[in-house]
VOPAGU-2260 file (C-alpha; in pm, 1 decimal, decimal comma):
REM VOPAGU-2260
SITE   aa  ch    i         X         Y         Z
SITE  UNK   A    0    1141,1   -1935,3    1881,0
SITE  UNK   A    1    1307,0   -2076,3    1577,6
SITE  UNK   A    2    1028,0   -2019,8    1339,5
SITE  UNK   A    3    1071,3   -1657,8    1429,1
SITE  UNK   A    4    1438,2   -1651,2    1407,4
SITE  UNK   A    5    1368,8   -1803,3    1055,6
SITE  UNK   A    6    1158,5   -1550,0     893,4
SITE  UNK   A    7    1385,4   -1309,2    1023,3
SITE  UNK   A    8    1695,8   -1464,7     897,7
SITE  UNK   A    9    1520,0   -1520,1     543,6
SITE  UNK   A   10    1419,4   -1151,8     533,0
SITE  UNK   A   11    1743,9   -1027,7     646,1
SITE  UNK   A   12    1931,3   -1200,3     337,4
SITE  UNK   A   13    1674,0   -1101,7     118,6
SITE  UNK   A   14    1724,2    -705,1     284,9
SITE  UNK   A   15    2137,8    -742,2     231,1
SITE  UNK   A   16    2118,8    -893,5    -100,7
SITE  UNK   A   17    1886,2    -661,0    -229,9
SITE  UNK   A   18    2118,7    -357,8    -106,1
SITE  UNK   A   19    2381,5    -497,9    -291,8
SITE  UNK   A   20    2180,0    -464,2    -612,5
SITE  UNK   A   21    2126,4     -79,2    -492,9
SITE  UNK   A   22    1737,4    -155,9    -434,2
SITE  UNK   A   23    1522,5      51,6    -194,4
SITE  UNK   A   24    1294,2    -218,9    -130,3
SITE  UNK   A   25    1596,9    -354,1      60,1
SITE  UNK   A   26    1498,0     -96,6     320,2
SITE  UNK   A   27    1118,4    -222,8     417,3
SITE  UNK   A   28    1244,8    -565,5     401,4
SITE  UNK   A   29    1499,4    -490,2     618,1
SITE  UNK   A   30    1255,1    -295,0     845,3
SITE  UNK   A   31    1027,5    -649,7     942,2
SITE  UNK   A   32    1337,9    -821,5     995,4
SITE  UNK   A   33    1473,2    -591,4    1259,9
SITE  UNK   A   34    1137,0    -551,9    1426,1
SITE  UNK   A   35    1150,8    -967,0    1454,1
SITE  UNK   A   36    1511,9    -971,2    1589,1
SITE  UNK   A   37    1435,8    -685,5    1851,6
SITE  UNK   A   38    1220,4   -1027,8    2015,1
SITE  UNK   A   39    1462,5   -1266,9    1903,0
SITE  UNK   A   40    1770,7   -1058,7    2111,9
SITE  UNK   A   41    1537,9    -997,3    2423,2
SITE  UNK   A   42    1454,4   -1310,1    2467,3
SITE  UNK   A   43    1862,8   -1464,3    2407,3
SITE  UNK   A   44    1952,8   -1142,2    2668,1
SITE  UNK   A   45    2179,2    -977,9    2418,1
SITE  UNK   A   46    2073,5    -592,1    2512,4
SITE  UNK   A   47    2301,8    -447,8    2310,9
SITE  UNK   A   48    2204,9    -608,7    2021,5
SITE  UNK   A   49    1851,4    -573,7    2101,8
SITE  UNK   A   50    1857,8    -175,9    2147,2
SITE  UNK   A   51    2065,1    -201,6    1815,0
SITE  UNK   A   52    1786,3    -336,9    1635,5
SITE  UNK   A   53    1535,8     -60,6    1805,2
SITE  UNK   A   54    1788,4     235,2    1657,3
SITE  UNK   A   55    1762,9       1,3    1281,5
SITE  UNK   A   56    1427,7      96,1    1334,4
SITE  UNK   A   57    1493,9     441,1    1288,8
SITE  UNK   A   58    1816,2     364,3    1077,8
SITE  UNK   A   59    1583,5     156,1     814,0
SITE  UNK   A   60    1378,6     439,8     741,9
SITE  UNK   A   61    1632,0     686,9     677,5
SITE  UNK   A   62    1839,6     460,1     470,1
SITE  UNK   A   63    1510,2     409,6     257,5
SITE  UNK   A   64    1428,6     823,0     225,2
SITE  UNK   A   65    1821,2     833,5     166,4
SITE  UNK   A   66    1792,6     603,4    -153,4
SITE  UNK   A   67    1454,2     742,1    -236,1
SITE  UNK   A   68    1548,6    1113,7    -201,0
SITE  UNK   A   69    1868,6    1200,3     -65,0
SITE  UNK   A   70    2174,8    1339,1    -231,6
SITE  UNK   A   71    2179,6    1745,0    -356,9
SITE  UNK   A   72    1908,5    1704,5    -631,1
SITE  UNK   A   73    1722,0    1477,3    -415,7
SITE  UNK   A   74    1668,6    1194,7    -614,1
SITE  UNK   A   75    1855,3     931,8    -439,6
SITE  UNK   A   76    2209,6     883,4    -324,6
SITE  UNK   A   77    2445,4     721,1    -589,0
SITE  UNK   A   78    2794,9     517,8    -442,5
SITE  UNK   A   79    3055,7     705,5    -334,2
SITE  UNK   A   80    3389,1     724,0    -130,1
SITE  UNK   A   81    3425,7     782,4     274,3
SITE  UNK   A   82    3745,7    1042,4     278,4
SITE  UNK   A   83    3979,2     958,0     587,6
SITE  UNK   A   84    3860,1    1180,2     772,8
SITE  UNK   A   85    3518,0    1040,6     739,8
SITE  UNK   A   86    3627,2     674,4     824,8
SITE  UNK   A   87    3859,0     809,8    1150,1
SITE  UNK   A   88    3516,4     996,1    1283,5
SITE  UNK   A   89    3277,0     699,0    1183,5
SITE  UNK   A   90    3542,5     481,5    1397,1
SITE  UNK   A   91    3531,2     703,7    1662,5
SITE  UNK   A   92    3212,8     719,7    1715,2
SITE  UNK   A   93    3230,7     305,0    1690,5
SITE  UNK   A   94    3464,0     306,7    1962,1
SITE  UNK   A   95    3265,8     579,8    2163,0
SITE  UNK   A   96    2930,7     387,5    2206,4
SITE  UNK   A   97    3113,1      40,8    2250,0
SITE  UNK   A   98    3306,4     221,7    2585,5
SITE  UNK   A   99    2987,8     366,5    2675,3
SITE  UNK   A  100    2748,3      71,0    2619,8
SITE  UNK   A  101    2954,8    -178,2    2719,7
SITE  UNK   A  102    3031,5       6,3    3055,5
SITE  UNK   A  103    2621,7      33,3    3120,1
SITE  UNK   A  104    2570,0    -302,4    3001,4
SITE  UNK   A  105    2841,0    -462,1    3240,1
SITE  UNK   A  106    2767,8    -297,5    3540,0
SITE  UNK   A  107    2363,1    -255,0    3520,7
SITE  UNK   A  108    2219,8    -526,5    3331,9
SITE  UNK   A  109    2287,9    -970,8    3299,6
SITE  UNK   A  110    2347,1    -889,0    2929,2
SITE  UNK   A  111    2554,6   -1238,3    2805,9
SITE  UNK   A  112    2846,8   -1062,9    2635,3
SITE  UNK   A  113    2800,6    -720,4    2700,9
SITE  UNK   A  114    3161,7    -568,0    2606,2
SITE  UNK   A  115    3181,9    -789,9    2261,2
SITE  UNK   A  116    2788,4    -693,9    2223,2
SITE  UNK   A  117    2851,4    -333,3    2317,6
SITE  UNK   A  118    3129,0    -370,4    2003,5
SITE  UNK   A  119    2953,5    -491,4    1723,3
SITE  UNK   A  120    2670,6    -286,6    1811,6
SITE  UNK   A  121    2875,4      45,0    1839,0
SITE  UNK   A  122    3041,7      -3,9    1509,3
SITE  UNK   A  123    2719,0    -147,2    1333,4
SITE  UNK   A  124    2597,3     143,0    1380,8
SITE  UNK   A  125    2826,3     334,7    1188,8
SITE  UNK   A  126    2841,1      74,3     880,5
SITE  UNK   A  127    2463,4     104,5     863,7
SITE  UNK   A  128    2486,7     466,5     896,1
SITE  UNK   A  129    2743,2     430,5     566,2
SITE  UNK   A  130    2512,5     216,5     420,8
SITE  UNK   A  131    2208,3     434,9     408,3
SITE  UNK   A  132    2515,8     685,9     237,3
SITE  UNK   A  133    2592,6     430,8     -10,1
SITE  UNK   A  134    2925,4     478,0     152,6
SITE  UNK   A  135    3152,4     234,4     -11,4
SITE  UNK   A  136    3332,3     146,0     322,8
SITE  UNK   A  137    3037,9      21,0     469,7
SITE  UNK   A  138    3074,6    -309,6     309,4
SITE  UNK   A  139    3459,2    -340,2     457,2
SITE  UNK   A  140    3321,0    -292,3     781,2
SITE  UNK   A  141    3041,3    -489,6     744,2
SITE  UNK   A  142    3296,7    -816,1     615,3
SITE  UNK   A  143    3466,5    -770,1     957,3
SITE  UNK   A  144    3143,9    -705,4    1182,2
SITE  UNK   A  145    2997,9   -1025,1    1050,2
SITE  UNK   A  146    3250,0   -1266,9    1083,0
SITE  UNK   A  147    3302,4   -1182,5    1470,5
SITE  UNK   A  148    2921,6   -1178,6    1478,6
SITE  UNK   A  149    2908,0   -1557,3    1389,4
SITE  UNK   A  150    3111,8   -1610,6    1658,5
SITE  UNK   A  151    2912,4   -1431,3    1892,2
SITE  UNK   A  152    2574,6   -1615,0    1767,8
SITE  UNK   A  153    2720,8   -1962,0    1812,3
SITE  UNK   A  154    2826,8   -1863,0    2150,8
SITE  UNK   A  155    2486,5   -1771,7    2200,4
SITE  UNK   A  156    2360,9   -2061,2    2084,4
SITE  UNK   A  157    2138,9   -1850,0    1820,7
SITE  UNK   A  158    2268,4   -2108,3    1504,3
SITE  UNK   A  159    2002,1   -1958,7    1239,9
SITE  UNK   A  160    2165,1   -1650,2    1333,4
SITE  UNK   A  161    2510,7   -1724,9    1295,2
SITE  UNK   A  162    2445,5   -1893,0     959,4
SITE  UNK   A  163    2239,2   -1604,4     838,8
SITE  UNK   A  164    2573,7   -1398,3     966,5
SITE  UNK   A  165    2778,6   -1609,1     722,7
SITE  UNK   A  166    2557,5   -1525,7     454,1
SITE  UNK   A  167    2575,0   -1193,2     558,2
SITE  UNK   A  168    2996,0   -1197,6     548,6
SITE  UNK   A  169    2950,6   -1331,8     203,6
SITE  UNK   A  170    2726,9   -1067,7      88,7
SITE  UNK   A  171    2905,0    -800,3     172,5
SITE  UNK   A  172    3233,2    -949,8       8,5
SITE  UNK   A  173    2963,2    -939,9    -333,3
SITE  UNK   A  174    2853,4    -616,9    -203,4
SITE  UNK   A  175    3170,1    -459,2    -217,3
SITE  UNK   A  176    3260,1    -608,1    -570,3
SITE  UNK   A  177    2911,4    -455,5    -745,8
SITE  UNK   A  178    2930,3    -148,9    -545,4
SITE  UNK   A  179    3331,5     -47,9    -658,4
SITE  UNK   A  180    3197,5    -124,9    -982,4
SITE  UNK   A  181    2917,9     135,0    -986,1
SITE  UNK   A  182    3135,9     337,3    -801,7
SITE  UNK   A  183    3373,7     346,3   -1120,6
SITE  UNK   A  184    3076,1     380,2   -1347,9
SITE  UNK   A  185    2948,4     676,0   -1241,6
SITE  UNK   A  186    3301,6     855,7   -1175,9
């Protein structure tokens, strides 16, 4: 299975470094590489993480119409600014599916990890919800997701993975930089 793992681990730090250049190829891209890890999780019995990549599915395609065609005149979403409001209901609804998922996952499956799975799949959801909102939070969240998610991939003895996750952390750190600063550009 490492070849597989590899090709998805290449395209998923070509995905995140071309979404912190703002480029809706980054979305496609993206797209393959979730389709390859939905395997990749099965097969290492992380459900969570698996059923995660199923909803990126879905996720990847409305991020890509989002940067295409979203926003009022429907020409693409520029960066902006989660209010507090918006960051206390993305959280909740974080916390919501990680109670919920991790509940189902620990009491009706062998998931390895379910709670911590349940976790960073809950709130990965909402940071790639952000994302495809060129929410400017999403890269804070994402920073924080990814470091526990090395963890988590060395535990599962997935090591492509957690190196591609360290990538990932760094990425989003550069993310965050280029994004503030088209953030202040366009405001």
């Amino acid at each position: 299975m490492t070849w597989i793992e590899l090709i998805a681990a290449s395209l998923g730090a070509l995905s995140v470094y071309l979404m912190t250049q703002q480029k809706p190829a980054a979305w496609p891209i993206g797209l393959l590489m979730v389709l390859l890890y939905i395997w990749i999780f099965y097969d290492a019995r992380l459900y969570s993480e698996m059923l995660l990549q199923i909803i990126y599915v879905v996720l990847q395609i409305y991020g890509w119409w989002q940067w295409l065609r979203g926003g009022e005149q429907h020409q693409g979403r520029a960066v902006s600014r989660l209010n507090s409001l918006g960051i206390s209901q993305g959280l909740l609804v974080g916390a919501s599916i990680t109670l919920a998922l991790g509940f189902a996952m620990s009491q009706y499956t062998d998931a390895n990890l379910p709670w911590l799975d349940a976790a960073l799949t809950g709130f990965s959801l909402v940071a790639q919800y952000w994302m495809a909102q060129k929410r400017l939070q999403c890269w804070l969240l994402w920073i924080v997701l990814d470091i526990i998610y090395v963890g988590m991939f060395i535990t599962a003895e997935l090591y492509l993975t957690a190196i591609l996750y360290v990538a990932f952390t760094a990425l989003a750190v550069y993310g965050w930089l280029e994004w503030r600063t088209s953030e202040a550009q366009t405001t």
